[in-house]
Every structure is written in C-alpha cells, then in structure tokens.
N, C-alpha and C positions, 0 to 999 in steps of 0.2 A: 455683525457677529458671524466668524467663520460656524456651516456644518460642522453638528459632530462626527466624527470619524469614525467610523466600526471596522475593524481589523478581521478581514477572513483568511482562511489558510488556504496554502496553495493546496489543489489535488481533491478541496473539501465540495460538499455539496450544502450550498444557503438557499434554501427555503424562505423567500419574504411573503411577507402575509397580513391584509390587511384590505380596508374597502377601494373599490376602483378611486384614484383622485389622493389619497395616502399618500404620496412621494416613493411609491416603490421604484416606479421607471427612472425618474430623475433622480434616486440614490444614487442607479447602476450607470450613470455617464462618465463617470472615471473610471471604468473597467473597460478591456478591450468588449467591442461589442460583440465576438465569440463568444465570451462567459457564459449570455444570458440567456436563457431558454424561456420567450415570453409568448405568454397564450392570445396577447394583443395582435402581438408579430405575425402567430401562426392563423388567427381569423380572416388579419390582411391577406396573408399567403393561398389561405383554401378559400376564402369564399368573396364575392365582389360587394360593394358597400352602396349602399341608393341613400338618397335624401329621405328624411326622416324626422317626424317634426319630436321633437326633445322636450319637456318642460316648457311647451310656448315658442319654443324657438326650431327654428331648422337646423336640422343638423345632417351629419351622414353616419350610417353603421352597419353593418354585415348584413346581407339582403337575408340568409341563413346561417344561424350557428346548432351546429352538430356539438354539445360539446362533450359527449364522448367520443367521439374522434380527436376531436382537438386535444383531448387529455392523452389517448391513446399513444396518440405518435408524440408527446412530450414526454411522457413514460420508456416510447423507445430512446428518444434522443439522449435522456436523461441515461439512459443506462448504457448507450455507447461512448460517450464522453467521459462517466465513472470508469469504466473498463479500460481506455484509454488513458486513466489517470487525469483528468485534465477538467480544471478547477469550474464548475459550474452554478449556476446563479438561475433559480428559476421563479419567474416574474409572474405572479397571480393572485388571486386572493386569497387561494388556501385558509377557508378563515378559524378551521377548528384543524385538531389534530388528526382525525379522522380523514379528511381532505390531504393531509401531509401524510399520511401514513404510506400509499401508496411508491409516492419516491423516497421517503425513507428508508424504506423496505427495502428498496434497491443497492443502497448507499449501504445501510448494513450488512446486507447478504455480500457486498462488496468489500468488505473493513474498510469503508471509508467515512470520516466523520460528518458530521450534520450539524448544522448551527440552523437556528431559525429566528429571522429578523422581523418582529412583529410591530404595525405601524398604528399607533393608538394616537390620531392625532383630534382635537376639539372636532365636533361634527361640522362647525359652521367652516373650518376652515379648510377641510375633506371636501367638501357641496360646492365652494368656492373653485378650489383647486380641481373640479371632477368638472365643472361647469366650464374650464380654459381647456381640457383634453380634444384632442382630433376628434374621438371618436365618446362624446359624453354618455354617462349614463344617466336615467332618469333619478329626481330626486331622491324617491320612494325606495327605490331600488338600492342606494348606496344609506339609507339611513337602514335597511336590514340588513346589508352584508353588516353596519357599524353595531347592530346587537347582537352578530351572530357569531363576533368577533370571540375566539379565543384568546383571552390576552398572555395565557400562560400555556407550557408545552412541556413534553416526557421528554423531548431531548432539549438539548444545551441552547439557549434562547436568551436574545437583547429585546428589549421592548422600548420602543421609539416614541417619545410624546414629540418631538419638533422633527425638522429636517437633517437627513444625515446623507451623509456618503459613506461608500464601502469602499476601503482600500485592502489593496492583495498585501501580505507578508511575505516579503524577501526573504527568506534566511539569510542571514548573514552574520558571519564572525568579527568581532573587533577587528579591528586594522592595528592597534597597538600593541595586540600579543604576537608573542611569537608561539608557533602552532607543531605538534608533533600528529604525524595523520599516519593512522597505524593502518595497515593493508588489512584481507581478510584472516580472520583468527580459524573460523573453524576449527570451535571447541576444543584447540589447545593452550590451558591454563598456565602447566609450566613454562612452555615459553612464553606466552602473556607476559604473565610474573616477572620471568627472567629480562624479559626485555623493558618493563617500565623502570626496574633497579639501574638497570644498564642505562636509562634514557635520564634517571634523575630524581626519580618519583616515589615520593616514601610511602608509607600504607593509606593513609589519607589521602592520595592522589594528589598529593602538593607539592611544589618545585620549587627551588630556592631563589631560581630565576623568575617565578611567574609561569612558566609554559603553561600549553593547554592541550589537552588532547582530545581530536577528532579521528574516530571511528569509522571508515569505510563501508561498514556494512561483511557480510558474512560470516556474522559472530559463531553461526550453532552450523551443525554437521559434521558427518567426516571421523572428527577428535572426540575422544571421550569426555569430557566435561562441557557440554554446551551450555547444560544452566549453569552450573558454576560462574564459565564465562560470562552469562544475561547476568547474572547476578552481580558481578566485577564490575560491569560498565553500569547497569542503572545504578550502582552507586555511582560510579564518577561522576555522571551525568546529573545526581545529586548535589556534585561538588561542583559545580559550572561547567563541566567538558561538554562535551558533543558526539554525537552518535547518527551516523546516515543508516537507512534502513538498505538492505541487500537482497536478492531474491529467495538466499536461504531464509532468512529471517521473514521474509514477508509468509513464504509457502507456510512456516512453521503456523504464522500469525492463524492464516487462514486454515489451517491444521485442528487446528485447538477450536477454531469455530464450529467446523463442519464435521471434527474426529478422523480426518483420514485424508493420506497427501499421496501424489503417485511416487513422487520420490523417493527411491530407499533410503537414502543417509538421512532426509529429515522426517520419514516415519519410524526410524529408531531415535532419533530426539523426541517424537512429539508422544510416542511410549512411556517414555521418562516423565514426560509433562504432566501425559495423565494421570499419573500415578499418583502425583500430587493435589492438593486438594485444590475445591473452584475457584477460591479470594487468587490461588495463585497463578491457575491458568488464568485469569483474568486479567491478571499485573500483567502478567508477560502478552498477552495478547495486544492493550493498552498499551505497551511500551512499545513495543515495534510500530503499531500504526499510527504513533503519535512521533516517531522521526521522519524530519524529511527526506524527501527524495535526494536534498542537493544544498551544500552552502556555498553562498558568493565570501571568498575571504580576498582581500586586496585585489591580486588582477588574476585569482584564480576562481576555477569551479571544481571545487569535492563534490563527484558522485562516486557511487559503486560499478553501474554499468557503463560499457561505451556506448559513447556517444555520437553521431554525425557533426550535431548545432547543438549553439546552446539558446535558446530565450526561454526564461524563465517564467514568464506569461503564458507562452501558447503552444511548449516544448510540451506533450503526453509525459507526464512523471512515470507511465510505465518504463518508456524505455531510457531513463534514468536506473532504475532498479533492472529492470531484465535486460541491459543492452542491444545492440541490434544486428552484432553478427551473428546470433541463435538464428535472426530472420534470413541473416542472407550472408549461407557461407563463405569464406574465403574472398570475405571484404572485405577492403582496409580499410576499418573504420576512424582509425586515428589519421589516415593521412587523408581523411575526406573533413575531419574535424579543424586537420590545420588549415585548410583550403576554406572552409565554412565558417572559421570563428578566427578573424588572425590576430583577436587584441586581447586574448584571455588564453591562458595554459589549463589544463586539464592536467585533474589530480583524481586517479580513478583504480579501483580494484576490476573484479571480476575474470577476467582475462591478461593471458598476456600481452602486448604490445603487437598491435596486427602491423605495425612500421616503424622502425626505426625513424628518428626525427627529433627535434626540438617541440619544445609547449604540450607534451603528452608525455606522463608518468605513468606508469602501470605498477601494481603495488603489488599486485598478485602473481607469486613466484612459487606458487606450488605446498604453499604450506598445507598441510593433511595429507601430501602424498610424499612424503620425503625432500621437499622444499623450504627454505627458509621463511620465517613470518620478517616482514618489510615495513620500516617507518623511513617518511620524509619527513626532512626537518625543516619549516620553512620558517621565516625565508629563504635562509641561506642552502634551500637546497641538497640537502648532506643525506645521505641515505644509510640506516642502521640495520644489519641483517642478523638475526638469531638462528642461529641454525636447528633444524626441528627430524630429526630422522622417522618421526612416526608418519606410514605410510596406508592410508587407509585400505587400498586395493589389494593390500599382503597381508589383511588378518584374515583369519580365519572364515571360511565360508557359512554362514548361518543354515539355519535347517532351512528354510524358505529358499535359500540360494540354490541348496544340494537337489530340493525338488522341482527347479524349474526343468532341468531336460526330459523328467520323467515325468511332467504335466504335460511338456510341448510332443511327446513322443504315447502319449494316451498313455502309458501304466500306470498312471498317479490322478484320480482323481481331486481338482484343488475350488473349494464352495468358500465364497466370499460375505461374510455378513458383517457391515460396519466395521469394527476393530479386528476381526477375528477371524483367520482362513482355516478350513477345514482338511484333510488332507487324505486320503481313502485308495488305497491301493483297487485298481477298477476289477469285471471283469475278465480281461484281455487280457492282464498281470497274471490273473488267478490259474487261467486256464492253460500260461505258458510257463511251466517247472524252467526252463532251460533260462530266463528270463530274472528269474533269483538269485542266481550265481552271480551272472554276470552285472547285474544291478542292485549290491545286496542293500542298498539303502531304501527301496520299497520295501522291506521290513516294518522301517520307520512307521511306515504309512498306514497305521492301522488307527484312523478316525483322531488323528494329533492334530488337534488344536496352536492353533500359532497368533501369537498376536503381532503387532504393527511393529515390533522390531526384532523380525523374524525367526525366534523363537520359541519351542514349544512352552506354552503358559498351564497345560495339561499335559499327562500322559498316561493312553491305553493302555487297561489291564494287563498283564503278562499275559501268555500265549500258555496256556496247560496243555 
C-alpha cells in the first residue's frame, strides 16, 4: 500500500510534530533535502556524539545538547528562508502549539502560510520505529513526548495515524486551455473592463471558446480603482481563472497587516482599505498571499518579476515577485534567463524588457503612466493592447508631496505616528517673515493632520 501523500505549498512553512521515531524524517525524503530544517541534523552539526547505552543496548548520541541553541539558530534559519520566499519543512517534535508558536510567528509576521503535519501513530509502532534510528531515544522518553502530544492546532493542520509523504505543488495550468495573461492592471478598471469585452469575455467571466485568464500580478496602485480591480479578479478567480501575486500586491498584503507601507502609490490604496471594515481587510489580505508566485502552463512560466532561472523547488519565490534588476541595475535579466533556462519561455510583467530576444515576454508597457494595459494570447502568441492615457505622475500633487521640500529644508516640521503625519510649521519658519512669501504653502502647516494617502484627514482652526 502506496504512502499517503500530503500536498504542501510552495513558499509555505510545515511544521511536523510529533514523538522522536513518528515518521517525520522519512515523510521529508521526497523533498529536496534544502526544504528541511532538522534539529537532529543541527545536533550532528554542533555537537560530537559518544557511545551510549540506550534501553539495554549501545548506542551513540550527542555527547551535549544545548537545546536552546539548537532552537535558536533554527528560529534564524527559519526566518531567512521565509524571507527569501523559499518553501521550508521543519523537522522536530514540536509537540503542543506553544513549541510551534515561536516559528509561526515568524511565518505570520511574514504573510506567509503554516500548515502543521501532526504524526499520531500506535505507541508500539513509534518505540519500534524510534528503536531502528541512528541516534535512538530512550523508551520512557518517547512514550512522554506521545502524551504530550498535541494532536490538534490554531493553525491549518493534517493529523497522521500511518505513514506519509509530503509532496510540493506545482502550480500549474491545464495544457488544454487556451490562456489569455493580462500584464499589470494598476487599479485601472475602465480599461480592465474594456479589454476583457475586447478579448471575449461577458460579465461572468466566460468565453465562448473556453479561454481562461491569468493575471500577472500588479493589480492595485497607481489607478484609481484598485479594490474595484481586487474585487474583479477574486471574482474571476471564483470562476476558475488565475491570479499571480506582484510586489504591488504583496506590499498592499503586508500593509493591511502591519498599517503602513513605504510606498506612496500603495499607501494611498491601503488608505482606502482601511476604511473599510476587518472581514474585508482580511479577504483581501488572504487573497493575495494565497496566489502563487509562478504558474508552469505547457513549456511556459507566468511570473510577475524578472527572472535570471527558473526551478520551481529551490528558485526564492521572492524574486519571483520582486524581480532582480531592483538588486542589480542595468542587468539584463532576460538575456541571462535565455542563457539559464533554454527549454522554457517566460511570460512576465514587472518591467520592461531588459533585451530584446526570443522566449521572454514583458507584459508591462506602462499602463498607469500613459501606457497601454497588455494581454498575450497563448498559444498562439498574439498580443492585445488597450490604450490607457491616465498617467499617474501628472495628477495633481497631494499635500504630503507639497511638504516634502519644506520638511527636507527645516520649515515644516513632519511627526509620524502609525497611520497619521503631523505637519507643524517650525521655529526657523516662524522667525523668517521673508520665508512666507516665497513658500506660501507653510501656511498649510499649522498642526494638519494627514493620513496614508496624503491628505489632510483634519484641519487647523482658522487663524483670527
């Protein structure tokens, strides 16, 4: 009788948990052996192992375990591999939730998901199978990890009575559709709109051919309707389409968690967010970090960001999402991707095209600054352009904007607390008359309250 199979996501953090001899190790041998962050592993690693008599018998085991240490640096490891995007598995007993809480914590404060794979198998057959390990533990010892066992948990959890394996999920799109992948939107709806009628698509999202659409990521910012837009696709995505997450969309994710992004264009969307009540920041937070980084469709890969490679395993989903010419200017990252990947074409937003070439699409042509919004059409490759004249950098300058030269040049004192900047014409303003004329907008500045999409959300007293 084949293992059951337990399906993890890429980019997630699995928590297995259960007593030494449980089948946690032997689950994680169909995963590359990067995944797995094991505190067995790291004993070998820190400390040397002497003979040791076991239950009657000789055995070997760690001449000393520190195991706040050992947890310590699995706690770092754990949170430079989430940060990195890049799908981790960490191997211990963790047997209550309070034991997990610490790398969940991390994974949270990250948006990134948590599963915990719990392994409740017969005692006789734990003592057995803990009895064949390298490094055994005593009887006694593995029948109280089995009472002290959590078998339930506050986040998303499989509970294991026999033998399993954990296999990664691919994303991937059918091979028998045909696929329309729409570049980044940035929160403009009209053309959205204009362009699914154009492409086929009635209000339903349904096509007379079947089509399906996949989303490239950078749905909000920029455009004036960005929830509208979130709203547009988590429906489609109701209806079977697809959605890749973008770094607009992730900042926003992460916005709504923490209330505040450095970005301007997505601290005036996530303004808007909060405005709204928590069930629906919550949707929208949920939806974006529950798109992947990336779908395999036929002999393609949809991401949002450029790429160098592609492996799907051991590829950081960050730079999926945030691509890697932000790291290093004036690279060409598509001509290093046809050199790196030569049996797979990239189908990608974010950027324009750092080379000319075959097997690399760039979807992103400027829409939110006076550029058209972009769909391919594959297979057959056809590309559909909507033209979009609204150009984010030509509206009007907000009050936040107006006061940066006169923060950066001391006549504007600007006090920061969570959502909300203060604004205070200083001393050195006060005492300079000649300084009013020529900068009359520290007027403004008399204790004007601003919120996250840069306008006054108060305003000071008239002046008697």
């Amino acid at each position: 009788m084949e293992p059951r199979q337990i399906s993890i996501q890429l980019g997630s953090l699995v928590l297995l948990s259960g007593p030494p001899g449980s089948g946690k190790t032997t689950a994680c041998h169909t995963l590359p052996p990067s995944f797995v962050v094991s505190s067995d592993r790291l004993r070998e690693t820190f400390f040397a192992t002497a003979p040791a008599m076991i239950d009657g018998q000789v055995g070997r085991c760690p001449m000393a375990v520190d195991d706040a240490m050992i947890f310590a640096v699995m706690e770092n490891v754990v949170r430079s591999r989430l940060m990195a995007g890049l799908t981790t598995v960490v191997d211990a007993t963790l047997s209550t939730d309070q034991d997990r809480k610490p790398f969940a914590t991390i994974a949270t404060d990250l948006h990134i998901p948590v599963q915990v794979v719990v392994f409740d198998l017969p005692e006789a057959q734990v003592q057995q199978q803990n009895a064949q390990r390298p490094y055994a533990v005593p009887q006694e010892v593995v029948s109280l990890f089995i009472k002290k066992l959590d078998r339930q948990s506050r986040w998303p959890f499989t509970l294991v009575t026999d033998g399993c394996q954990l296999v990664v999920e691919i994303p991937t799109i059918p091979e028998d559709i045909d696929l329309d992948v729409i570049g980044d939107v940035h929160g403009l709806l009209p053309t959205l709109d204009k362009m699914l009628h154009t492409l086929g698509y009635d209000d339903a999202f349904q096509h007379p051919q079947g089509r399906k659409l996949c989303f490239l990521g950078d749905l909000v910012d920029r455009g004036p309707d960005s929830l509208a837009v979130l709203d547009l696709v988590m429906a489609a995505i109701a209806q079977g389409h697809y959605a890749i997450r973008g770094n607009h969309d992730m900042n926003l994710a992460k916005g709504i968690r923490d209330s505040y992004v450095r970005s301007r264009s997505t601290r005036e969307t996530l303004h808007h967010v909060l405005q709204r009540d928590v069930a629906y920041q919550q949707q929208i937070h949920d939806a974006i970090t529950s798109w992947p980084t990336f779908y395999r469709y036929r002999d393609y890969v949809l991401c949002h960001g450029d790429i160098e490679w592609f492996d799907p395993l051991i590829q950081p989903g960050r730079e999926r999402v945030y691509g890697r010419r932000r790291i290093r200017e004036n690279h060409d990252t598509d001509g290093i991707f046809r050199q790196t990947t030569p049996d797979l074409t990239l189908v990608r937003g974010h950027i324009p095209l750092t080379s000319q070439g075959d097997r690399v699409h760039s979807l992103e042509e400027g829409a939110g600054f006076g550029g058209p919004l972009v769909v391919l059409r594959l297979p057959d490759q056809d590309y559909v352009r909507i033209p979009c004249s609204f150009d984010y950098e030509k509206r009007s300058p907000t009050f936040a904007q107006r006061m940066e030269h006169l923060v950066t040049q001391k006549w504007v004192k600007q006090v920061t607390h969570g959502q909300l900047s203060l604004y205070k014409y200083t001393s050195k303003a006060f005492f300079t008359p000649s300084i009013w004329n020529e900068y009359p907008d520290i007027r403004l500045a008399r204790g004007t309250v601003v919120g996250l999409h840069g306008e006054p959300v108060n305003q000071p007293f008239p002046r008697t």
